[in-house]
Backbone as CSV, one residue per row, in Angstrom:
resi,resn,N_x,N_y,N_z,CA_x,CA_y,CA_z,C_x,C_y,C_z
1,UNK,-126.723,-82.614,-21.869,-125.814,-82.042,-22.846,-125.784,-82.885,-24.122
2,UNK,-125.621,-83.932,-24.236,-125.838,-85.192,-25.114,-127.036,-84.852,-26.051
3,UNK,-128.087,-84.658,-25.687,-129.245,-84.295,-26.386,-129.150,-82.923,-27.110
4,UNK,-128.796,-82.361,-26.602,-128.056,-80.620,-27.352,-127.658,-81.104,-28.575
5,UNK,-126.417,-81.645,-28.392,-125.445,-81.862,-29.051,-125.939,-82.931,-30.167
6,UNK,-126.682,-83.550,-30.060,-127.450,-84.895,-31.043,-128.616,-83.729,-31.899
7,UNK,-129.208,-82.807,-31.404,-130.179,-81.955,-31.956,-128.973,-81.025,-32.903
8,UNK,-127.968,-80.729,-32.403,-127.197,-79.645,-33.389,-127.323,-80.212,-34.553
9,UNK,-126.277,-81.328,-34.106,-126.075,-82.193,-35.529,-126.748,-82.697,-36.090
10,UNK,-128.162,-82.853,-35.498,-129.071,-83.584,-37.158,-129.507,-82.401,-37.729
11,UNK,-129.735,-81.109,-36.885,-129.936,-79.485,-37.725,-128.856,-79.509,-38.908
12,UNK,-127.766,-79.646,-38.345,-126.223,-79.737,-39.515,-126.296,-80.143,-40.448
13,UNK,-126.923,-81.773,-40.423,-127.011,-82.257,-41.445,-128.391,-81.906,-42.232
14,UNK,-129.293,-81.862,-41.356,-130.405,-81.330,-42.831,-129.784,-80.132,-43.343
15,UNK,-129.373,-79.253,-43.057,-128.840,-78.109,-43.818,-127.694,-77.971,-44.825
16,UNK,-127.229,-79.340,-43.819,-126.012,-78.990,-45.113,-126.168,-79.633,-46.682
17,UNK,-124.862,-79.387,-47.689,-125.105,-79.577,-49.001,-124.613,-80.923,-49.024
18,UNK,-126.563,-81.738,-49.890,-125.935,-82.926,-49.743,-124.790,-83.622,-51.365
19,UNK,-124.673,-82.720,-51.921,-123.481,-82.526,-53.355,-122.386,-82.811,-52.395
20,UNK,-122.380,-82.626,-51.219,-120.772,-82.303,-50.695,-120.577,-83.399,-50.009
21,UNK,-121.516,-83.922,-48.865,-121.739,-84.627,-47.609,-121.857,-86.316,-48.271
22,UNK,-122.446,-86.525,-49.332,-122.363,-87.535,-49.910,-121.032,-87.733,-50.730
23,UNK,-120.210,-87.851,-50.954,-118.635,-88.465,-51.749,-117.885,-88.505,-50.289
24,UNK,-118.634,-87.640,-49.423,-117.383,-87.662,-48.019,-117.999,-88.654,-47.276
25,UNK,-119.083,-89.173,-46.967,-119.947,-90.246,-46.455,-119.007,-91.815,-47.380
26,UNK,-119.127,-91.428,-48.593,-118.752,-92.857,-49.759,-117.339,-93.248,-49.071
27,UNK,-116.740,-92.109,-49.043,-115.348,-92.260,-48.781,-115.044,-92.401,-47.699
28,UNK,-115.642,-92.309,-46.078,-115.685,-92.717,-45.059,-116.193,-93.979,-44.772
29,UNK,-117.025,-94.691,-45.382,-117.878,-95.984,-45.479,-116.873,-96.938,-46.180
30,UNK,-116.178,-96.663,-47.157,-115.478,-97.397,-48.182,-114.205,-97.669,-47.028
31,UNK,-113.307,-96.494,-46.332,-112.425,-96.507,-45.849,-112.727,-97.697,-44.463
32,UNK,-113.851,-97.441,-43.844,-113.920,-97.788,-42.736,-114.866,-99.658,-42.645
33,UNK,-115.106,-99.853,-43.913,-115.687,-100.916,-44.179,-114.844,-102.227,-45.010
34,UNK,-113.462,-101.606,-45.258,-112.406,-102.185,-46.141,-112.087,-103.368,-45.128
35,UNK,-112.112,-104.813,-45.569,-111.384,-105.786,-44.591,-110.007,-105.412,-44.098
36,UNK,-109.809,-104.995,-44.717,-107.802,-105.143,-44.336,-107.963,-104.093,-43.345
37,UNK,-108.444,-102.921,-43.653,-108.501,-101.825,-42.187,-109.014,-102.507,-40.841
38,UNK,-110.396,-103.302,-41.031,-111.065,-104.124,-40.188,-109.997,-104.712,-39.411
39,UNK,-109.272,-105.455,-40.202,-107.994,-106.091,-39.404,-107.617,-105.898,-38.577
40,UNK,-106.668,-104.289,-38.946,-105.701,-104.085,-38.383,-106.167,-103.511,-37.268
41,UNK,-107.718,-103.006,-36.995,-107.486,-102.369,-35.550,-108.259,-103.650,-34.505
42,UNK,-108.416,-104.602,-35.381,-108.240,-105.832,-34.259,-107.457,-106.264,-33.568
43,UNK,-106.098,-105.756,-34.348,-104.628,-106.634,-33.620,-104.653,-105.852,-32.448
């Protein structure tokens, strides 16, 4: 099932618009790469 599901989603992503998928990538990377977030789900 794992393999299904890994094949959907790289279909997803070649198809989808990368105008859109890129600022939401920036903004997931930025959010999730911020020290202070890092932090807090250490405590």
């Amino acid at each position: 099932m794992g393999l299904f599901q890994q094949s959907v989603f790289k279909k997803y992503l070649k198809e989808a618009d990368q105008a859109i998928m890129k600022p939401a990538f920036e903004k997931f990377a930025g959010y999730f790469h911020n020290p202070v977030i890092q932090q807090n789900y250490l405590l």
